[in-house]
C-alpha positions in Angstrom: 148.6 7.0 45.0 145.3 7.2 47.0 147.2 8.9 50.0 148.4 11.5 47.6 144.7 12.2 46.3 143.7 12.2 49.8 146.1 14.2 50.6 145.6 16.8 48.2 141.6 16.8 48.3 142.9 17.5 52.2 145.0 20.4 51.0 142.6 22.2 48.5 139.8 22.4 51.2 142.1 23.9 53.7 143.3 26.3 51.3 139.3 26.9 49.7 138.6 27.4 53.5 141.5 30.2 54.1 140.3 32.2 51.2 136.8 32.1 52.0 137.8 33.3 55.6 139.7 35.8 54.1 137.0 37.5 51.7 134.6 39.7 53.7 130.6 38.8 53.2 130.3 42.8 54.1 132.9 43.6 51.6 136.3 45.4 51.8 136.9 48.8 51.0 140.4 49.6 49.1 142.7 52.7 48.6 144.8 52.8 45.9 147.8 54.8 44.8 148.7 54.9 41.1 151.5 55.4 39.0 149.8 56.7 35.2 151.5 55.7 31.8 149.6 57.7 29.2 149.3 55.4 25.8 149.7 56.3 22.1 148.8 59.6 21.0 147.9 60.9 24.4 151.3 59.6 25.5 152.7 62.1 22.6 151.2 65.3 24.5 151.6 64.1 27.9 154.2 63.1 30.7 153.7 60.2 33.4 151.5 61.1 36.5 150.3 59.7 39.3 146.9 59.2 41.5 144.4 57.5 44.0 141.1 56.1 44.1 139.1 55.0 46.7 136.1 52.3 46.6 135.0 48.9 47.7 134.2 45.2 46.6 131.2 43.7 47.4 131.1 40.0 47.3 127.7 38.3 46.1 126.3 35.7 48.8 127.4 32.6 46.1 130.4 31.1 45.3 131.9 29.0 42.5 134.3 25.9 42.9 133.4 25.5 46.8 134.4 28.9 47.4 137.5 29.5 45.0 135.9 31.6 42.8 133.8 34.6 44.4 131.5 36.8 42.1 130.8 40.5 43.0 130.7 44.3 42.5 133.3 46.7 42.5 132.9 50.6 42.9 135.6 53.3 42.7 133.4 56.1 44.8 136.2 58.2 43.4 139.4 58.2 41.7 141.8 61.1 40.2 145.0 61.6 38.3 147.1 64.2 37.6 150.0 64.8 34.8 151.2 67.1 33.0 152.0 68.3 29.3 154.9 68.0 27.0 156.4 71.2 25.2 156.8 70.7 21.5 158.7 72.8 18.7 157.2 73.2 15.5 160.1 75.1 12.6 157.8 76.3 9.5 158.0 78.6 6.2 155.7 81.4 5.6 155.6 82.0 1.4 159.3 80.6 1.3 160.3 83.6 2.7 159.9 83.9 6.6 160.9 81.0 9.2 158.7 80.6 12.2 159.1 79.0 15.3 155.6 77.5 17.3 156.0 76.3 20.7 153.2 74.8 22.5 153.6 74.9 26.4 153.1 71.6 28.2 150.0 72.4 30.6 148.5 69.9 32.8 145.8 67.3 32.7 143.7 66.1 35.9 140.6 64.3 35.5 138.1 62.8 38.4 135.4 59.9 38.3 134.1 57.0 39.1 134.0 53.8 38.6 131.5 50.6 38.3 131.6 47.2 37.2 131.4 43.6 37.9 134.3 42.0 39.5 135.2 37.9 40.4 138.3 37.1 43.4 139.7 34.1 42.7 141.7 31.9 45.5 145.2 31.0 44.1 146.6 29.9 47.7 146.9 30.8 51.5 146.3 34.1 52.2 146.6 34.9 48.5 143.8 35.7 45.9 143.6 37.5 42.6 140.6 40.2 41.7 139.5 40.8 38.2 137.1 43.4 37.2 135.5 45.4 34.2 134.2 49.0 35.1 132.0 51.9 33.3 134.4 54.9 34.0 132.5 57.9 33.6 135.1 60.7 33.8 135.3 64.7 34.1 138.8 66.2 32.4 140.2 69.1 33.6 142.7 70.9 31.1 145.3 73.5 31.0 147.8 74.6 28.4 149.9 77.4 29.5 150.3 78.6 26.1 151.5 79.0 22.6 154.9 81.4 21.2 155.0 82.2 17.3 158.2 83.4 17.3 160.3 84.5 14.3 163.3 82.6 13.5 165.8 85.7 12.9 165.2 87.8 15.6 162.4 85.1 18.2 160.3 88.4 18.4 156.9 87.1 20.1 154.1 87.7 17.9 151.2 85.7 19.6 151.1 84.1 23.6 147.8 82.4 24.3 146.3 80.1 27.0 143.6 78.1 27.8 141.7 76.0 29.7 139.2 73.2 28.6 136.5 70.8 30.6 135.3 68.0 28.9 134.1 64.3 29.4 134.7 61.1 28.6 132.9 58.0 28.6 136.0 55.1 29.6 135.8 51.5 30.6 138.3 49.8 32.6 139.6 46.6 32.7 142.0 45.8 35.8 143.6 42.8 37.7 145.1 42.7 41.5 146.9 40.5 43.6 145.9 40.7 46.9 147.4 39.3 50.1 146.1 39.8 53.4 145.7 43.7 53.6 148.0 44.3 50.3 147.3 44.9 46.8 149.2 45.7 44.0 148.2 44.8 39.9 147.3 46.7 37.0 144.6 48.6 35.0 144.3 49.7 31.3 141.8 52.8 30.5 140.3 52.6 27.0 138.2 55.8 25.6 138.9 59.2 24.2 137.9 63.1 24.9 137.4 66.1 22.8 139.4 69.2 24.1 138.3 72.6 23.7 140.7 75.6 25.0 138.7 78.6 23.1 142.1 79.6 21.6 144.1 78.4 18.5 146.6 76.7 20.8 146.7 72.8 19.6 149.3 71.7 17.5 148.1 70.0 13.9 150.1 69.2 10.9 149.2 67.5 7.8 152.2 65.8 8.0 154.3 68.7 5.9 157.0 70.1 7.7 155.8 73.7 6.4 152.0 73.4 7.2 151.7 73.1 11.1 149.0 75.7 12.2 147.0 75.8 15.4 143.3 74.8 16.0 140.7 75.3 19.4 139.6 71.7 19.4 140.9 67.7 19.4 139.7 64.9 20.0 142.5 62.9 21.4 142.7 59.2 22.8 143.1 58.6 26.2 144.2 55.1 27.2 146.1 54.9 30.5 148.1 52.5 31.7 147.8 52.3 35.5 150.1 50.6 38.2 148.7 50.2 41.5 149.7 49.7 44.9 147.2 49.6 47.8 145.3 48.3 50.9 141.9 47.1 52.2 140.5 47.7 54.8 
């Protein structure tokens, strides 16, 4: 029984030594592609998408657990994302009388930031270690819708074709976990926060839940948690 404690005291230094060796004192700069799951209602307007970031952890010069646990600082000096909108049909009754069609056209959504927030790697074995971080995400949204048909049922005569565009910000935090080994990452991220959109035209859908009262408004404030996969290296 002693041997096997020796043994494995023996072990866990080696392996504390290997990730310490592997963990930069400098830091380690990352680049990141992303595949982008829009969440609840955004998810509703919106398709999948992808993007990239690019940034760097900086380890803090202590360490917990003889080295297995490694405080520090991660920065995203920039990140973006692109996807695009979903079309939606809207049927409707004028006075009981006249049946409209509204379409909305899908559009696209790209947004760029940055991000910054503490972060702690964690050694789980040889060559292999696990980063956690929480991030401000400060973040600039881009949008275009390419527009918005009220077309009469009878005859789908166009009566009204409008587009817009909308910049807006959102204040976002992120909360993310990678595996890393060696050079290679991969993990996830969740993106929690909303936006308020603004096209100067009636072009977003709203309902109060009555199939005959959908109308059209300039502004929404919408949700925006992502879902992000990501695949990466350091360097």
């Amino acid at each position: 029984m002693k041997k096997l404690v020796l043994f494995g005291a023996a072990l866990l230094m080696l392996v504390t030594s290997n990730v310490k060796a592997q963990i930069s004192e400098s830091g380690q700069n990352y680049v990141k592609l992303q595949f982008v799951q829009p969440l609840g209602e955004y998810k509703d307007f919106y398709n999948s998408g992808i993007g990239v970031e690019f940034g760097r952890m900086f380890p803090l010069n202590f360490d917990i657990a003889d080295g297995m646990i490694i405080p520090g600082l991660d920065i995203t000096f920039i990140h973006t994302t692109i996807n695009t909108g979903k079309d939606h049909e809207y049927f409707t009754v004028n006075d009981g009388t006249d049946s409209y069609l509204f379409k909305t056209q899908g559009g696209l959504m790209w947004d760029l930031g940055v991000k910054l927030g503490p972060m702690v790697t964690v050694g789980i074995t040889d060559g292999l270690v696990a980063d956690f971080a929480i991030q401000y995400d400060p973040t600039v949204i881009f949008n275009f819708r390419k527009g918005v048909n009220s077309s009469a049922w009878e005859d789908q005569q166009i009566v009204d074709k409008k587009s817009g565009s909308s910049v807006s910000f959102a204040h976002r935090i992120g909360i993310k976990a990678d595996i890393r080994y060696t050079r290679w990452l991969f993990g996830l991220e969740f993106l929690l926060g909303s936006t308020s959109l603004h096209y100067n035209h009636d072009i977003i859908p709203y309902s109060k839940n009555a199939a005959n009262d959908v109308k059209f408004v300039k502004e929404k404030d919408m949700g925006i948690g992502t879902l992000l996969l990501n695949f990466g290296v350091t360097f």
